[in-house]
N, C-alpha and C positions, 0 to 999 in steps of 0.2 A: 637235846636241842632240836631235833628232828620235830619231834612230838608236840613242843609248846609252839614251834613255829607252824605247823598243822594246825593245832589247836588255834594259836591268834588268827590263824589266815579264816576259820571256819568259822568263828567270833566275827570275825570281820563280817563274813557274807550273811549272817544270821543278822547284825546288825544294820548292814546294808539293805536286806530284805524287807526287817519292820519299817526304813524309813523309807522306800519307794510303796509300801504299802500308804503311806502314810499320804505321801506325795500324789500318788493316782487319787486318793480321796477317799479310800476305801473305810476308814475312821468315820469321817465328814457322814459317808453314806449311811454308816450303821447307826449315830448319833440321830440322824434325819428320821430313824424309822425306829426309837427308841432304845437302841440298842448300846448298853452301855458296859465298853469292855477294852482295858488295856492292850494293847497289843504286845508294846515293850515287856510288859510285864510277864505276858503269855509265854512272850517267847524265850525270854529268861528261864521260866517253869519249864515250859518243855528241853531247853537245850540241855538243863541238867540233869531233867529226867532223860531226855536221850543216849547222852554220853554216859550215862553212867553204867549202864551197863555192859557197854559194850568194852570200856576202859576196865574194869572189874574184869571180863572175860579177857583180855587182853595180858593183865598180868597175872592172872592165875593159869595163862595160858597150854605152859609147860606142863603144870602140874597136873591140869582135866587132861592133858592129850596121853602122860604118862601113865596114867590113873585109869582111863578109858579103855588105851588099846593092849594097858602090859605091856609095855616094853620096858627092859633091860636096859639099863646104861650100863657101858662101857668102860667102868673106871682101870681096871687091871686088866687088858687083854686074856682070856681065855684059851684063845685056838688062833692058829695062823690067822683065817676068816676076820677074825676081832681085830686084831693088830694090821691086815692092812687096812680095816675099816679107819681105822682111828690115822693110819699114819695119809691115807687117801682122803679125808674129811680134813685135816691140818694143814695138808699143801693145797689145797683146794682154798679154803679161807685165806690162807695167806696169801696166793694168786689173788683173791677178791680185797685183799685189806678189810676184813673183820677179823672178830675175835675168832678163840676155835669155840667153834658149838659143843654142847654135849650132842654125844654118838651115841646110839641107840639102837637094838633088834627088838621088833614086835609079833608076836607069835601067830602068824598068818599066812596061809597059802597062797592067797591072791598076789599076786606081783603087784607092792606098791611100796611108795615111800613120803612122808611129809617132812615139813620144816614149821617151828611154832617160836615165840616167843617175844615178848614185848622188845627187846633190845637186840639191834645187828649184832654187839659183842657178846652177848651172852642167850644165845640160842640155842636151840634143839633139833636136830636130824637123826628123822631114824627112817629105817629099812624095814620092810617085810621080809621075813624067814623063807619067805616063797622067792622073790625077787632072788635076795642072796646066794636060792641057789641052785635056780635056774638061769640065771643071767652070765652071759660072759664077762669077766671081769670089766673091761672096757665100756661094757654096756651099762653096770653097775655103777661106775666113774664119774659117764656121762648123770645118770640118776643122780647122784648125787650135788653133781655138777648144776644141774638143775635145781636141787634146792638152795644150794650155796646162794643161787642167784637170787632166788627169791631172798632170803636172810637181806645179802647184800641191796636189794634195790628199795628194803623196807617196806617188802610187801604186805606182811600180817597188820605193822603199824596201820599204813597207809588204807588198807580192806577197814579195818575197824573203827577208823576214825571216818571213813566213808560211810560204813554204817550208823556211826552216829549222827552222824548229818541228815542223812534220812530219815532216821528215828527222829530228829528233830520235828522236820516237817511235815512228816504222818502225824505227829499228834498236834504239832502248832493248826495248821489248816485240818483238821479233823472236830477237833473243837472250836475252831469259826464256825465252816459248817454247821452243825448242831449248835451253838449259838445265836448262829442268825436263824435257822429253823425255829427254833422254840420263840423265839423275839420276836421274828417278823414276820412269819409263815403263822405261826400259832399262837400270838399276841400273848404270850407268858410272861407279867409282869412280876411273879414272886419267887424267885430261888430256880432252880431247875426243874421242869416235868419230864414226863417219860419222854416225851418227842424229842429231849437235848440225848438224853441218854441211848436211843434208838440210832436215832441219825449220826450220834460221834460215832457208837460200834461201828456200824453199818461204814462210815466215810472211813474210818480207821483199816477195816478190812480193806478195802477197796483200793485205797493211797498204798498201802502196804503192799499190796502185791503190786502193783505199781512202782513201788519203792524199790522191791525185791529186783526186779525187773534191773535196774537201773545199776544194784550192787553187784548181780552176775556178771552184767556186761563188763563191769572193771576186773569182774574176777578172769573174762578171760580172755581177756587184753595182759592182762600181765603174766598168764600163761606163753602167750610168745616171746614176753620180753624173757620171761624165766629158760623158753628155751633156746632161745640167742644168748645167753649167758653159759646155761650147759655144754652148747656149740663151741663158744670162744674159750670158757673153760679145760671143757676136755675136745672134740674133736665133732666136726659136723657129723662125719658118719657115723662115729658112735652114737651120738645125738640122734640121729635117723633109725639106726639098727635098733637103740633103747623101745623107742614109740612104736618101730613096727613091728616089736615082740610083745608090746601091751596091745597092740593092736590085733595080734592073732590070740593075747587071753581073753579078749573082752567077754567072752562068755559066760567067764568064771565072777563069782558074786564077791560085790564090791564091802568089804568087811572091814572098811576106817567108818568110827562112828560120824552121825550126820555135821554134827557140829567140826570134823576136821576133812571132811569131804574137800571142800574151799582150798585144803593146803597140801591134797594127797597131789599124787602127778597126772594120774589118770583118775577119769568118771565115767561112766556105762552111760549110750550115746541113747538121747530120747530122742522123741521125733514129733510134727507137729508145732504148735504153740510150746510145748513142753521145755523146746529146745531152748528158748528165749530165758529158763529156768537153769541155763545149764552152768556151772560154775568154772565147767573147762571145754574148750574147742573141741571138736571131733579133731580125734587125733590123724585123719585123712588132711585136716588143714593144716593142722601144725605141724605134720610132713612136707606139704606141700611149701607151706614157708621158709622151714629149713633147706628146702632146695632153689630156693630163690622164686618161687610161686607167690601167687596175691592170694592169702586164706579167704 
């Protein structure tokens, strides 16, 4: 229900969009200077090619992250370590009201942990083998705690169906652009010429990182929500002591592939414009938050 109600709302403003395009006269305009081009129609083509892939990565979600990093699910407890994973990932969820995720170890030094999957009830949380066991138990909790949150507030959903939005409109307005270029810039009356096909790349990059811009910011925005949830989960100072032990690894190399970087806890802090790229806060702010500071 989450997902279609996402989807209609994001239908809706795709909608909304072509008809206030319509309404400025931005149609009228391009008709005026020979320019003859659907808009509706456009934008239909692109929403589907937008969403679709990111809805595709969404529900193969589990399987690229499992596939990727090696991890282990948890079906039969192995060692103490496993069993209280599984029985500390269950009352966790069940504090949150979702399902239990599948539990997971992934074979990596680096202290880290993600949460993946298309559905709050049927999700995936795993641990880095380094976390595991270097971490105080409590600190661990907290981590964990922190993905629960994510799972429970429909983060992967909500990130992916953002990215499709954008994906929408990097290629709707990327092919105006080079449309109206080739039309009305370059009086191209037969089919497309290179100038369409130069200008859409060229605008496509451009909007894109633009775009890009736009989905980190959500990404780390819902990193505080994620660790307001870890807090009220398991314990603020856990919550605190967890980020200030990622905070004294940050040296060591960030080893979740790129595509689950987005859903680990921690990210190696850029700087510069870089930062505007960044998928998660410096965890100096998201300390500061947890202690009632403005990040």
């Amino acid at each position: 229900m989450r997902i279609l109600l996402f989807l209609a709302a994001n239908f809706a403003i795709l909608l909304v969009a072509g008809t206030v395009l319509s309404l400025l006269g931005f149609d009228s305009f391009m008709a005026a200077n020979g320019v003859d081009l659907n808009l509706n129609a456009l934008l239909v083509f692109c929403a589907v090619f937008g969403f679709s892939g990111s809805l595709i990565s969404l529900f193969l979600s589990k399987w690229m992250a499992r596939r990727s990093t090696g991890t282990h699910l948890i079906e039969q407890p192995r060692n103490q370590d496993e069993e209280w994973l599984l029985s500390t990932v269950k009352s966790l969820a069940d504090e949150a009201q979702i399902g239990m995720p599948e539990v997971g170890i992934f074979p990596s030094d680096t202290s880290n942990a993600f949460a993946t999957g298309w559905n709050r009830n049927a999700a995936l949380v795993a641990v880095s083998a380094g976390l595991l066991a270097r971490f105080p138990r409590d600190e661990v909790r907290a981590v964990l705690a922190h993905e629960i949150g994510h799972v429970a507030n429909g983060d992967m959903v909500t990130l992916t169906l953002i990215q499709g939005v954008v994906n929408t409109f990097v290629l709707f307005f990327s092919r105006i652009i080079g449309h109206t270029v080739d039309r009305v810039i370059l009086k191209n009356e037969r089919g497309y010429g290179i100038g369409y096909w130069i200008t859409t790349i060229i605008a496509q990059m451009v909007l894109s990182i633009l775009a890009s811009m736009i989905v980190m910011w959500f990404s780390r925005w819902r990193e505080y929500r994620a660790d307001a949830a870890g807090a009220s989960l398991a314990s603020t100072p856990a919550m605190i002591g967890a980020l200030q032990r990622l905070r004294s690894e940050q040296g060591l190399p960030n080893e979740l592939p790129g595509e689950l970087t987005a859903f680990g806890i921690s990210e190696h802090l850029k700087e510069g414009a870089a930062r505007l790229f960044m998928s998660h806060p410096p965890l100096e702010e998201r300390i500061r938050a947890l202690q009632g500071q403005t990040p």
